[in-house]
OpenMM code with the backbone's topology and positions (N, CA, C; nanometers):
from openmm import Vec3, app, unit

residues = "UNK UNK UNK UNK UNK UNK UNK UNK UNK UNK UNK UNK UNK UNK UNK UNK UNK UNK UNK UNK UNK UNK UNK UNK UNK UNK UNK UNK UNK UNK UNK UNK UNK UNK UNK UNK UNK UNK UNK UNK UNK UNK UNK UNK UNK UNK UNK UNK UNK UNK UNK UNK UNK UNK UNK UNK UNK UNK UNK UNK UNK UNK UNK UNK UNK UNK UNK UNK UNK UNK UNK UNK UNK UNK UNK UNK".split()
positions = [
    Vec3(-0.6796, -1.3483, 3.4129),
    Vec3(-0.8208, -1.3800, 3.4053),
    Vec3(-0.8854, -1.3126, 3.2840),
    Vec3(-0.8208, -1.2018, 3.2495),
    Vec3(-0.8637, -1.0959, 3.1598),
    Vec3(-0.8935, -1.1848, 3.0124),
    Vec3(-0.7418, -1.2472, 3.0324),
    Vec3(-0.7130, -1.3210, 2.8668),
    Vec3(-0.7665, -1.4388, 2.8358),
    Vec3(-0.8433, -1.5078, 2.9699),
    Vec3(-0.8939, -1.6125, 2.9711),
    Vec3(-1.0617, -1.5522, 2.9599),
    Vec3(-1.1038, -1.4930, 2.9957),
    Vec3(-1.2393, -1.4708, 2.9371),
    Vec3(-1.2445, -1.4194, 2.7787),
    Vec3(-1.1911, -1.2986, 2.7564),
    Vec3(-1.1519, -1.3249, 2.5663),
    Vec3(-1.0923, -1.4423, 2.5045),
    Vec3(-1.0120, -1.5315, 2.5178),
    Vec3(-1.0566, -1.6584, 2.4425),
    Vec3(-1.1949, -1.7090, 2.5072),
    Vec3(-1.2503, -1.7501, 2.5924),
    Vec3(-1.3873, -1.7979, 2.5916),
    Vec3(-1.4877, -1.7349, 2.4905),
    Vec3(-1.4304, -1.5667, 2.4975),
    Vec3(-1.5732, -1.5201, 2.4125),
    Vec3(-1.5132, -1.5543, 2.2710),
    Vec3(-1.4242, -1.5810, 2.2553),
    Vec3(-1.3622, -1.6001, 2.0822),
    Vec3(-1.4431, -1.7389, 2.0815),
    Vec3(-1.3876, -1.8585, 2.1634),
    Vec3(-1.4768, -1.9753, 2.1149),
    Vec3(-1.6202, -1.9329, 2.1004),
    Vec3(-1.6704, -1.8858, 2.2005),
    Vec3(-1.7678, -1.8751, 2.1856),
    Vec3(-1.8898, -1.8228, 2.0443),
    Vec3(-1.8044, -1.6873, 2.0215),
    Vec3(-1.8411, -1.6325, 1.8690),
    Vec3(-1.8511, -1.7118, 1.7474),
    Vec3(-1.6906, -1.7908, 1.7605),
    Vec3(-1.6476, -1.9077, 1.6251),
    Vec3(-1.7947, -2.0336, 1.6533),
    Vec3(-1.8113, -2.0091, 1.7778),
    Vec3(-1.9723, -2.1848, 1.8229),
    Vec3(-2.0534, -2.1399, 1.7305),
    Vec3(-2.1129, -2.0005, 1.7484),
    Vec3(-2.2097, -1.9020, 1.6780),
    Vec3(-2.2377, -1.9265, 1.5870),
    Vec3(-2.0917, -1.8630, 1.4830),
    Vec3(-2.1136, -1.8554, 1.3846),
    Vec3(-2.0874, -1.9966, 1.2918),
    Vec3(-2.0285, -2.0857, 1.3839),
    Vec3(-2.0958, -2.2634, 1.2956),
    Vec3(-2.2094, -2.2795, 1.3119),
    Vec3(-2.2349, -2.2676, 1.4447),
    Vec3(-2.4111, -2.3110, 1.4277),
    Vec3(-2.4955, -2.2336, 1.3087),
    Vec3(-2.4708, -2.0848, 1.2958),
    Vec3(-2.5258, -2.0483, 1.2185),
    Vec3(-2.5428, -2.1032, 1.0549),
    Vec3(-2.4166, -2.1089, 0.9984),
    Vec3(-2.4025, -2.2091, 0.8556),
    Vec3(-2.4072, -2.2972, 0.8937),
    Vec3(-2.3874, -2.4432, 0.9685),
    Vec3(-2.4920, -2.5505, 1.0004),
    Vec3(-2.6552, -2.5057, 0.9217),
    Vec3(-2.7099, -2.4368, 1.0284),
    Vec3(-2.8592, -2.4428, 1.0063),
    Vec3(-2.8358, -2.3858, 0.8603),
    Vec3(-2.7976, -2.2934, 0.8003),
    Vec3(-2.8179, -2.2859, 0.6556),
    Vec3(-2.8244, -2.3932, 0.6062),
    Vec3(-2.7121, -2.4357, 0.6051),
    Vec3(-2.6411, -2.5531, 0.5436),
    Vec3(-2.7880, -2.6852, 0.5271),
    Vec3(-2.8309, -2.6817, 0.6986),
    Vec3(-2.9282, -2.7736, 0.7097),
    Vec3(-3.0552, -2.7387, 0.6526),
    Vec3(-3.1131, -2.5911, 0.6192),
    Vec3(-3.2013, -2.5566, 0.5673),
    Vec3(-3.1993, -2.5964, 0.4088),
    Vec3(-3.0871, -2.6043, 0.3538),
    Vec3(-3.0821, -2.6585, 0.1871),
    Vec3(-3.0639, -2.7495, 0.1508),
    Vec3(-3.0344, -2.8157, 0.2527),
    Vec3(-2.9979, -2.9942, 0.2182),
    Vec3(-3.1389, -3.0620, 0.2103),
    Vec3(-3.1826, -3.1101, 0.0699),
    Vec3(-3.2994, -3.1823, 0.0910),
    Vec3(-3.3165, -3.3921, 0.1431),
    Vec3(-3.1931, -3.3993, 0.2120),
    Vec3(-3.1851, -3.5237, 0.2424),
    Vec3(-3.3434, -3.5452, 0.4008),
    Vec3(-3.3483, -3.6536, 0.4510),
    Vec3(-3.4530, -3.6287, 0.5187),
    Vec3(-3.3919, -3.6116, 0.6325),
    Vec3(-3.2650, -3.6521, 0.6685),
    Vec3(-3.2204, -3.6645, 0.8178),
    Vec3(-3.1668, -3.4930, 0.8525),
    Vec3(-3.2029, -3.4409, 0.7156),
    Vec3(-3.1890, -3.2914, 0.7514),
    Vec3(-3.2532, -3.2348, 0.7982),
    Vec3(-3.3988, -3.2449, 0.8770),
    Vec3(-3.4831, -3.1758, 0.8784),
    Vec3(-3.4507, -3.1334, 1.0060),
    Vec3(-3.4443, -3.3069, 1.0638),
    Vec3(-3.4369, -3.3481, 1.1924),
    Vec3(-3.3263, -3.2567, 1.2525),
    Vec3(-3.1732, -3.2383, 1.1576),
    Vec3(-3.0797, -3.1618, 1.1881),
    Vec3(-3.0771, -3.0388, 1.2099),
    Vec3(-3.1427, -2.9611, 1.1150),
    Vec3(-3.2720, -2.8504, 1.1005),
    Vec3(-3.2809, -2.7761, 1.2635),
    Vec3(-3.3614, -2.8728, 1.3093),
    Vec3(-3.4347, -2.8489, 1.4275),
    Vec3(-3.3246, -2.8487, 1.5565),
    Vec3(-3.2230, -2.9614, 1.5487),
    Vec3(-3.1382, -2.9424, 1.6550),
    Vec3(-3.0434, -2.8325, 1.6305),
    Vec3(-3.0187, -2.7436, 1.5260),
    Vec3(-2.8882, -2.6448, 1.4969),
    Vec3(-2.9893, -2.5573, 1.5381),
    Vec3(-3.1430, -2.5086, 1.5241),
    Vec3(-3.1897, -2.3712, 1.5371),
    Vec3(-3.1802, -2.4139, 1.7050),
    Vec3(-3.2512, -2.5002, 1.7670),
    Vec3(-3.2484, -2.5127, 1.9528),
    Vec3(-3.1061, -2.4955, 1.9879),
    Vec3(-3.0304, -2.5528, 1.9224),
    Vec3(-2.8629, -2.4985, 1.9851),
    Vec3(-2.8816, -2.3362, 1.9528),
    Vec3(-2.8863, -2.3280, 1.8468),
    Vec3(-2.8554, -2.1705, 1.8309),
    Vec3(-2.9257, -2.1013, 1.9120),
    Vec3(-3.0133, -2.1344, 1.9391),
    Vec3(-3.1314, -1.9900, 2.0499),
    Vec3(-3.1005, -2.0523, 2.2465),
    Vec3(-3.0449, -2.2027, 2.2594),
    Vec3(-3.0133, -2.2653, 2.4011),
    Vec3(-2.8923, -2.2415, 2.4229),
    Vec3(-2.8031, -2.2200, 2.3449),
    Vec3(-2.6472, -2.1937, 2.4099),
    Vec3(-2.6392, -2.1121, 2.4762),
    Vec3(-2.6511, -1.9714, 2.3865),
    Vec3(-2.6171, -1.8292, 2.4210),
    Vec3(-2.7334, -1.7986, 2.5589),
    Vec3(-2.8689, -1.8496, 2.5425),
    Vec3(-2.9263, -1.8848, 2.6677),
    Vec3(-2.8546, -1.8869, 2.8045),
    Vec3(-2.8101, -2.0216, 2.8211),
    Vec3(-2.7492, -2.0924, 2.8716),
    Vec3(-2.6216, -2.0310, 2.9648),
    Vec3(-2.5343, -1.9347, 2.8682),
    Vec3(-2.3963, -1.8991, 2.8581),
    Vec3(-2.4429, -1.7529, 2.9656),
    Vec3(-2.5839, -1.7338, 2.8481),
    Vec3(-2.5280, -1.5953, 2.9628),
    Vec3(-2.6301, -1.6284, 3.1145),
    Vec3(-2.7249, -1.7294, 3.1531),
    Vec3(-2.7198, -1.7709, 3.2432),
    Vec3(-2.6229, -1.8093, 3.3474),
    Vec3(-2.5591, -1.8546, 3.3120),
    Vec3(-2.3974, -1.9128, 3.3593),
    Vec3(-2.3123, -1.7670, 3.3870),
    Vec3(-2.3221, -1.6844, 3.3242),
    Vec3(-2.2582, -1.5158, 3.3552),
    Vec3(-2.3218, -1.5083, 3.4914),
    Vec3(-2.4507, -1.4682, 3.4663),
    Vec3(-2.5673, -1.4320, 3.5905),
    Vec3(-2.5307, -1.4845, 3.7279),
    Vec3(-2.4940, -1.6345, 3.7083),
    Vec3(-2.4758, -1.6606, 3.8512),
    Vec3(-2.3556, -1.6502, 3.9172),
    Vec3(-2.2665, -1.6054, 3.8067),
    Vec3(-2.1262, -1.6250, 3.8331),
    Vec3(-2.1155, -1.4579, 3.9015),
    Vec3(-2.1856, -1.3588, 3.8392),
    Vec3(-2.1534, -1.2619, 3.9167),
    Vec3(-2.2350, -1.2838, 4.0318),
    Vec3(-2.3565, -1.2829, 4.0547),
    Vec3(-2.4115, -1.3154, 4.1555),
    Vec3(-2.3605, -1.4094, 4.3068),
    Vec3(-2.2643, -1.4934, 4.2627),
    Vec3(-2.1970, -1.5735, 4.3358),
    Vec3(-2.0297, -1.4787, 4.3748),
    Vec3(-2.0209, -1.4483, 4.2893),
    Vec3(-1.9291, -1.3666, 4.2967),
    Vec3(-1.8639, -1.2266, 4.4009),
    Vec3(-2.0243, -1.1686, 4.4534),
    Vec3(-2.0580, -1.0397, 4.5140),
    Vec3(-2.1016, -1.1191, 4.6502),
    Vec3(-2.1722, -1.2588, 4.6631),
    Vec3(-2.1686, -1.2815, 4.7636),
    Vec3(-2.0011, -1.3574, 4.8553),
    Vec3(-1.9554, -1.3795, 4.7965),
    Vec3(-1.8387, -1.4485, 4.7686),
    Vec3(-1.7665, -1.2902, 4.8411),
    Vec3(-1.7078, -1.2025, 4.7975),
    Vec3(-1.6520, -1.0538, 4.8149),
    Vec3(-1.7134, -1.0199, 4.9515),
    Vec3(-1.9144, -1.0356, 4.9901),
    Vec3(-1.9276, -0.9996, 5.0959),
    Vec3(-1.9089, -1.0688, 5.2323),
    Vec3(-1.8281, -1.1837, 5.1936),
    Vec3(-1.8329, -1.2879, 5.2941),
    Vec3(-1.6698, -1.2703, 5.3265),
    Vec3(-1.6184, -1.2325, 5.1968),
    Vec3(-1.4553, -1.1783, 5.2723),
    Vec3(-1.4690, -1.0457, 5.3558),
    Vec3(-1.5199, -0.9835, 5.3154),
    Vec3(-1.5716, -0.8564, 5.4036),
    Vec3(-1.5650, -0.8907, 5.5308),
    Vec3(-1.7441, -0.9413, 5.5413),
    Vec3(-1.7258, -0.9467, 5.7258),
    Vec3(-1.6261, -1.0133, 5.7680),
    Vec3(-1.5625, -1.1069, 5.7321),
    Vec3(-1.4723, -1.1871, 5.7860),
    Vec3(-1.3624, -1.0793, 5.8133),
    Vec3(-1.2637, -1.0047, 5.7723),
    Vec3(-1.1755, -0.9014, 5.7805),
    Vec3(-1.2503, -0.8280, 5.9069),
    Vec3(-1.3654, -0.7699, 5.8922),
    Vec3(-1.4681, -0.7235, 6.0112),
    Vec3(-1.3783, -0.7496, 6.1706),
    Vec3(-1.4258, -0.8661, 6.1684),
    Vec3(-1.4242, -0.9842, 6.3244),
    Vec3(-1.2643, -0.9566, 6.3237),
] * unit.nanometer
topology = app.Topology()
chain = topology.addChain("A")
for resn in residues:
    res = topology.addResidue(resn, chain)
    for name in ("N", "CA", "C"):
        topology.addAtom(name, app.Element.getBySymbol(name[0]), res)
């Protein structure tokens, strides 16, 4: 499980840091459909990592209830 969450965070870093040169990339391009592109690379960039570590949150959260439900059960 160990080695499977470090590759996730590796993709994850490599998502990052495209999105990041994207939006450069999209900030210097004076074509017009760049602007538009512009705008969807900065909302990815600030909604992913959002998102991702939302997705952490519930996973431990689900997680501890998950552990206390093996508990009582062993209990009985």
């Amino acid at each position: 499980m160990q080695k499977l969450k470090r590759i996730f965070a590796l993709i994850g870093a490599v998502l990052l840091v495209v999105l990041y040169v994207c939006t450069l990339i999209f900030a210097l391009i004076g074509a017009p459909w760049a602007d538009m592109m512009l705008k969807a690379s900065i909302g990815a960039t600030i909604l992913i990592p959002v998102l991702l570590y939302g997705m952490i949150l519930m996973a431990r959260v689900l997680k501890k209830d998950d552990d206390q439900a093996d508990d009582s059960s062993d209990i009985q």
